[in-house]
C-alpha positions, 0 to 999 in steps of 0.5 A: 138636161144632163145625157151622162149616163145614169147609175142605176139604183135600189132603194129600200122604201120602207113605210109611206110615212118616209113620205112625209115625216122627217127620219133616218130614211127620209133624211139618207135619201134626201143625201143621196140625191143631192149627189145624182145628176139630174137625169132626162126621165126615171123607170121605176121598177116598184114592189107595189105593181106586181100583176100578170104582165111586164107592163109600163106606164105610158101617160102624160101625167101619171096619178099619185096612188095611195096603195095603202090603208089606214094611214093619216090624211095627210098621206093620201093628199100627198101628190107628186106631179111628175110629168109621164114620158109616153113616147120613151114608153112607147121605144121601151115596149117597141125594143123589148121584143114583145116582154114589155107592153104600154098602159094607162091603167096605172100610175106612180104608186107609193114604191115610186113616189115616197122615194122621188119625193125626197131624190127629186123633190122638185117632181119637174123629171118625167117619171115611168114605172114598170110592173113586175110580173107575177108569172116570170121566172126569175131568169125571166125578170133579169132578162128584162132588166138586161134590157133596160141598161141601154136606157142608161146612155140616153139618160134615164135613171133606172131605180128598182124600188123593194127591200132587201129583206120584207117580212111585214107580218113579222116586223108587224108583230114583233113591232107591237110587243115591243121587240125592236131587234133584228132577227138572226134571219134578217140579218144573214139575208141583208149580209147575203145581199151585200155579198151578192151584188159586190160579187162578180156575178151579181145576177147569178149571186142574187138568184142564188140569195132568192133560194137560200136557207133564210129566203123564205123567211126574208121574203115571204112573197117574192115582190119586194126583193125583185126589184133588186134583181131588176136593178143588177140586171141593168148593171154594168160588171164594171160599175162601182158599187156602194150602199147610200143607206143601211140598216133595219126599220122595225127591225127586220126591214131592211133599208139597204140602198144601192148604187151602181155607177161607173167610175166616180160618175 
């Protein structure tokens, strides 16, 4: 296995159904992993966990969970078997001063696997997942990011798994009457996440983006843009920075993706 080090990525997921269906999306991030290299294991960091608590999973064999409702049944028989990494958990929880603590009570939810299946199609790299928690500060949650940089050197990919911007009540609605155009809103949030990370101050610059004017309306509830935060945290100022994905589904959901890297890794 590979021990260069890793890039760190944000990855807009989208529907479950990217899982499955053969699309825009799912075609991007197909793309975008036959680029990386592959690395000893991957945190994810997924919209879709986000309880009191900094919490990583710690199994050998991590579930696939269906976190969803009334979708085909071929969704809920997919599986990505991907093997867990509780020792490396286990340093993670021991060198985070008390943040980050193990369990066995989750799993891979659909934030981690409708995005692996199609960056790691094969499932043979072990894979663990982060909470976020509900509680924190967003001071907080960068901090625990910063910690997971070091991660990088030994190999594991950090992948924050959300949207850039996440309204579903709203692109729900507009979706079903037929309105396919991107809100004003939506798209002076997206561009203000595109200033933020290729800022010099990227942590800063997306803390400041969270309490902006159209924040409220980008981000409802704020679980779907943490993850972002996460990934600039693990970031490096002198990584390069680029979007393997853009643009909108249903359209205001943001798809951006980004990567940070350094050099031409």
């Amino acid at each position: 296995m590979s021990t260069s080090r890793q890039p760190v990525l944000f990855i807009g997921h989208g529907s479950p159904m990217n899982a499955i269906e053969r699309n825009r999306w799912s075609d991007a991030l197909r793309e975008l992993g036959s680029t990386l290299a592959r690395p000893e294991a991957i945190l994810v960091v997924s919209a879709h966990w986000f309880v009191p608590g900094s919490w990583i999973t710690a199994q050998p064999q991590p579930a696939t969970i269906h976190d969803f409702g009334g979708f085909p049944p071929a969704l809920y028989a997919m599986r990505y078997p991907a093997p867990g990494a509780p020792q490396l958990a286990a340093a993670i929880a021991a060198a985070s001063e008390g943040r980050i603590r193990t369990t066995t009570e989750w799993g891979l939810d659909h934030g981690s696997w409708s995005v692996l299946c199609h960056l790691f199609p094969s499932a043979d790299v072990p894979v663990l997942q982060l909470s976020i928690d509900q509680h924190a500060t967003l001071q907080a949650h960068a901090a625990i990011g910063a910690q997971l940089a070091p991660l990088r050197d030994r190999g594991v990919l950090v992948l924050g798994s959300g949207n850039g911007v996440h309204n579903l009540g709203h692109a729900f609605r507009a979706w079903r009457a037929g309105d396919h155009t991107t809100p004003d809103w939506a798209a002076r949030f997206d561009r203000a996440v595109e200033t933020a990370v290729l800022g010099g101050n990227r942590v800063g610059a997306i803390i400041a983006a969270a309490q902006n004017a159209d924040a409220t309306m980008a981000h409802p509830t704020p679980e779907h843009f943490l993850p972002l935060l996460y990934a600039a945290a693990a970031s490096d100022p002198d990584d390069s920075v680029d979007f393997p994905v853009t643009g909108f589904d249903m359209g205001s959901l943001s798809m951006r993706s980004v990567r940070f890297q350094r050099g031409a890794e």
